[in-house]
C-alpha positions in Angstrom: 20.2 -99.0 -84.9 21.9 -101.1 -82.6 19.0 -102.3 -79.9 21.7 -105.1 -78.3 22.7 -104.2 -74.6 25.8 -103.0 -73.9 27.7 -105.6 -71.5 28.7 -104.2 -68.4 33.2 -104.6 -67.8 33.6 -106.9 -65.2 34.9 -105.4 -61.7 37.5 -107.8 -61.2 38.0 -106.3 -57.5 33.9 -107.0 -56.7 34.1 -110.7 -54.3 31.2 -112.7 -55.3 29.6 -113.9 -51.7 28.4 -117.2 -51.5 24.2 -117.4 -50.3 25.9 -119.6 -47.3 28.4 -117.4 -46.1 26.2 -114.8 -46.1 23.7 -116.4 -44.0 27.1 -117.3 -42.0 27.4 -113.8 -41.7 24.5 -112.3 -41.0 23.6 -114.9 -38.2 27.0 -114.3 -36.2 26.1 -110.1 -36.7 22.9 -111.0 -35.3 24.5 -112.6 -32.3 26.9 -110.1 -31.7 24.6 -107.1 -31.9 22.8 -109.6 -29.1 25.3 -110.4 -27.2 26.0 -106.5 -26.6 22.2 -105.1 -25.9 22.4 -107.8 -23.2 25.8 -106.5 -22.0 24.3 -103.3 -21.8 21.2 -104.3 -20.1 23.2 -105.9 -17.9 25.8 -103.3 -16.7 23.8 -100.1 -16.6 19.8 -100.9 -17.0 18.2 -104.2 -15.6 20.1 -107.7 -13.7 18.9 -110.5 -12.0 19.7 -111.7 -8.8 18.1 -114.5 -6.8 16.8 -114.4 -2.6 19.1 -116.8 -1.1 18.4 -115.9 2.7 15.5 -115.2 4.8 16.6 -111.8 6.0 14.1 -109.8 4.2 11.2 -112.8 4.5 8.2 -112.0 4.2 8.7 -109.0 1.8 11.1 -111.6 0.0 11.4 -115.4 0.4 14.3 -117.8 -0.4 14.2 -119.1 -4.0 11.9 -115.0 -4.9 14.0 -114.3 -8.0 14.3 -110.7 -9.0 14.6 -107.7 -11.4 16.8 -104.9 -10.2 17.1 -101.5 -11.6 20.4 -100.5 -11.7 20.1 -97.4 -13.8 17.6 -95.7 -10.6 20.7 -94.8 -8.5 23.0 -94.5 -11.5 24.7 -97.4 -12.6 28.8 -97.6 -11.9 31.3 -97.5 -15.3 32.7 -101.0 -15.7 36.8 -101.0 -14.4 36.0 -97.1 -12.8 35.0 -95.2 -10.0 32.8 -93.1 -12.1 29.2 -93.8 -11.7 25.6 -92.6 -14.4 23.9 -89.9 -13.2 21.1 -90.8 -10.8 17.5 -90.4 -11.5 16.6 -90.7 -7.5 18.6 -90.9 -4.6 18.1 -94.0 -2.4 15.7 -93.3 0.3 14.2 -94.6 3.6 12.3 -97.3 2.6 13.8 -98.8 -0.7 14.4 -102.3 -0.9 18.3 -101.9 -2.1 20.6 -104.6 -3.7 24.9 -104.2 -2.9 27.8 -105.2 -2.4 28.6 -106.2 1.2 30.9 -103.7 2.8 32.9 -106.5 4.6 33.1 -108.7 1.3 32.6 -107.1 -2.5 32.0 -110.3 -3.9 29.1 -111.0 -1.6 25.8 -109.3 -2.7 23.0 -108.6 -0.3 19.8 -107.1 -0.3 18.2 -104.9 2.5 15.6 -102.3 3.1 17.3 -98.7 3.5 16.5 -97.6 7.1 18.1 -94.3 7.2 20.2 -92.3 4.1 22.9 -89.7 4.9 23.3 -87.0 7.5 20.1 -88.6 9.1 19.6 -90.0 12.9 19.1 -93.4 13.8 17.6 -94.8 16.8 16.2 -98.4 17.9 13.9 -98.3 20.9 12.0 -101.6 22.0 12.7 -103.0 18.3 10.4 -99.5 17.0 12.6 -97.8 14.4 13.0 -93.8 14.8 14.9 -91.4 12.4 15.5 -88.5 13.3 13.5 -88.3 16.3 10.2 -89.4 13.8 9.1 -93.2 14.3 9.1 -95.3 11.4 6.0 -97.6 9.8 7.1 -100.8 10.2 7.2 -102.5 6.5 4.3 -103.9 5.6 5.1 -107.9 5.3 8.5 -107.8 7.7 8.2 -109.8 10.5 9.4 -109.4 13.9 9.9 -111.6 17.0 8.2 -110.4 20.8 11.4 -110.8 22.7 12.6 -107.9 23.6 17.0 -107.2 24.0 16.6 -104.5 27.0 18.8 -101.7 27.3 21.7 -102.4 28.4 22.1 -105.8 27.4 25.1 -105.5 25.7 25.6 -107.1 22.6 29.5 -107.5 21.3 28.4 -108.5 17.9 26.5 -105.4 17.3 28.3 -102.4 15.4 30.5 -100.0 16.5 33.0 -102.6 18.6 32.9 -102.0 22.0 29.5 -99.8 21.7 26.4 -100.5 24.8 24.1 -101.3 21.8 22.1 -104.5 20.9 19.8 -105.2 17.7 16.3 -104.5 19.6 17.8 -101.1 21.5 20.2 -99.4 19.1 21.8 -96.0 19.1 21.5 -92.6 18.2 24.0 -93.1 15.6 24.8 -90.1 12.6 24.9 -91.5 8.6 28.0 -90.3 7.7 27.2 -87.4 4.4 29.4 -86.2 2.0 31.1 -83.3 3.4 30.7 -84.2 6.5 33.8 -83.3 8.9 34.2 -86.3 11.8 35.6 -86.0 15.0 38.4 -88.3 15.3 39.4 -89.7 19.0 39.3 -93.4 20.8 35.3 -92.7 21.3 34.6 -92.9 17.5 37.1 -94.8 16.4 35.6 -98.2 16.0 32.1 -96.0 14.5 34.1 -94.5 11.3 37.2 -96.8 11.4 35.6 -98.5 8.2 34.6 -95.0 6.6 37.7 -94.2 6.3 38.7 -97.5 4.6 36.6 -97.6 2.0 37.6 -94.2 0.9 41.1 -95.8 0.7 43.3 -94.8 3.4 44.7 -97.0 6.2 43.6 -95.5 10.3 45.0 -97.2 13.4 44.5 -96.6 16.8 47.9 -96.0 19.0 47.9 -94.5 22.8 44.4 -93.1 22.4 45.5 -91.5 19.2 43.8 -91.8 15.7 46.2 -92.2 12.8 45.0 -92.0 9.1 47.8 -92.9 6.6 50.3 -93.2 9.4 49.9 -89.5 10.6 48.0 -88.2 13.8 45.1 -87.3 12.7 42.0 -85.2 14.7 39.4 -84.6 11.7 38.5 -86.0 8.5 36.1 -85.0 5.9 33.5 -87.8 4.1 34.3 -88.2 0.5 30.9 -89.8 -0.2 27.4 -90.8 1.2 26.8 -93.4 3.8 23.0 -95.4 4.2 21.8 -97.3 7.1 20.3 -100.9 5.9 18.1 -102.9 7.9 16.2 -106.6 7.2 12.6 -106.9 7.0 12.9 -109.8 9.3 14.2 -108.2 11.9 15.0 -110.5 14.7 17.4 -112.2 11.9 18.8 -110.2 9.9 22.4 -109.7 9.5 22.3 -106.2 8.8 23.8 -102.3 9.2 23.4 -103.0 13.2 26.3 -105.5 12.9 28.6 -104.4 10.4 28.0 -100.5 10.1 27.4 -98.2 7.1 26.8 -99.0 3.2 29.3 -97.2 1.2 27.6 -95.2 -1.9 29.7 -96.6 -4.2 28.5 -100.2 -3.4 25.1 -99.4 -4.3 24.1 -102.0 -7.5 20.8 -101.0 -7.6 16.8 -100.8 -6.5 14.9 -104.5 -6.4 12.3 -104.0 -9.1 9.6 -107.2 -9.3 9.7 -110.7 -9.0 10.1 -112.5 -12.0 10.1 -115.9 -11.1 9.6 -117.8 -7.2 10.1 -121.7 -6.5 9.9 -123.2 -3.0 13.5 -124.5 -2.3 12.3 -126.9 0.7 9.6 -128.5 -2.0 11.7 -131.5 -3.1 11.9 -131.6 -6.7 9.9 -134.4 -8.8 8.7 -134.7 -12.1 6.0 -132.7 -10.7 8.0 -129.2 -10.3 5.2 -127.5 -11.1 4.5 -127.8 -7.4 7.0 -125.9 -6.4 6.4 -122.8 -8.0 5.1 -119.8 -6.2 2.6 -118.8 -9.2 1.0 -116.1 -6.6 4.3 -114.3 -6.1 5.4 -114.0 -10.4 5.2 -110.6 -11.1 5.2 -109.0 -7.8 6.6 -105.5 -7.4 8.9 -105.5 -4.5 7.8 -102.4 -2.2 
């Protein structure tokens, strides 16, 4: 009997790889399968963004650095108009982060004051929605001089309106559905609605023309929110520049993962400027 092995044919197709260029391999697999969880992460879960103003101060200070949940609201597709379905709508109260309405590339970050086919009203700086006053956030601030009615205020949104930041409205969020009254009274109030759902509206002998036609009625394509600063005597918010379009949502501001005191001067003793107290804050 024959107890010898038989040899095995060589597979002359098999590639012998090298220990190296496996290593190689699996490192840059490694990196890739990284890189994408984080591009994920990124575009439909969790981002970073950092306080650069003190508009929501003291709910949020310069140099706060944040979390934000983008997938709450449900995150946009990347190069699309489609957006995730939401697990919550945005509410009265939220601290949101989007995309400035008068600038896409600028991101801001405000408290929602009223969500769509709500009321708002300002009286004496004291917030009301719907006819019911609101609590006023817990850590906002807000100054003692008081804009009087009718102390008008040309900054203030709509153009033209007898409204100023402490004494402000009633003004309607626009809702999806809704059907506006078009005329030269609410013109400059949903001139912009009208633009971000794409179409081009002019104003000609007290005449409201959408895409170039006379036009006397027009119905919302999508949901409109109402943002206002925690600190509210400077705040360059919804009072000055109208409604927040849906679609420019990013996301709700989750905690604070990291805080340094800009006006600290750095040293070799950075440590200093570090808000320890304020690491791991969730942002209500």
């Amino acid at each position: 009997m024959n107890n010898e092995h038989a040899q095995e044919p060589l597979n002359n197709n098999t590639t012998q790889v090298e220990p190296d260029a496996r290593w190689w391999r699996d490192w840059l697999e490694a990196i890739l399968f990284a890189i994408i969880i984080a591009f994920v992460l990124r575009t439909f879960v969790v981002e970073a963004y950092r306080i650069s103003s003190s508009s929501m101060e003291n709910t949020l200070l310069v140099g706060d650095c944040l979390l934000v949940n983008k997938f709450l609201y449900g995150a946009p597709l990347p190069f699309s108009d489609v957006r995730l379905p939401a697990l919550k709508p945005v509410e009265p109260g939220d601290v949101v982060v989007f995309k400035f309405p008068r600038d896409e590339e600028t991101t801001f970050i405000k408290r929602c004051a009223a969500a769509p086919g709500q009321t708002i009203e300002i009286r004496n700086k004291v917030v009301f929605v719907d006819d019911v006053e609101q609590a006023f956030p817990k850590e906002a601030k807000l100054g003692i001089n008081i804009e009087p009615v009718g102390q008008v205020d040309r900054s203030v949104f709509p153009l033209f309106s007898t409204f100023n930041r402490d004494n402000y409205g009633k003004v309607r969020i626009p809702k999806k559905g809704d059907i506006l009254k078009l005329d030269e009274q609410s013109f400059y109030l949903y001139k912009h609605v009208l633009e971000y759902e794409s179409h081009t509206v002019a104003l000609m002998g007290g005449k409201v023309y959408v895409d170039g036609k006379p036009t006397d009625t027009y119905q919302v394509k999508q949901n409109y929110y109402f943002m206002l600063g925690d600190n509210r005597d400077n705040s360059h918010d919804s009072r000055y520049w109208g409604f927040v379009p849906e679609s420019y949502i990013i996301g709700s501001a989750l905690l604070i993962y990291w805080s340094w005191n800009p006006d600290v001067h750095l040293s070799f003793e950075t440590w200093r400027t570090v808000r320890w107290e304020r690491i791991g804050r969730i942002v209500h």
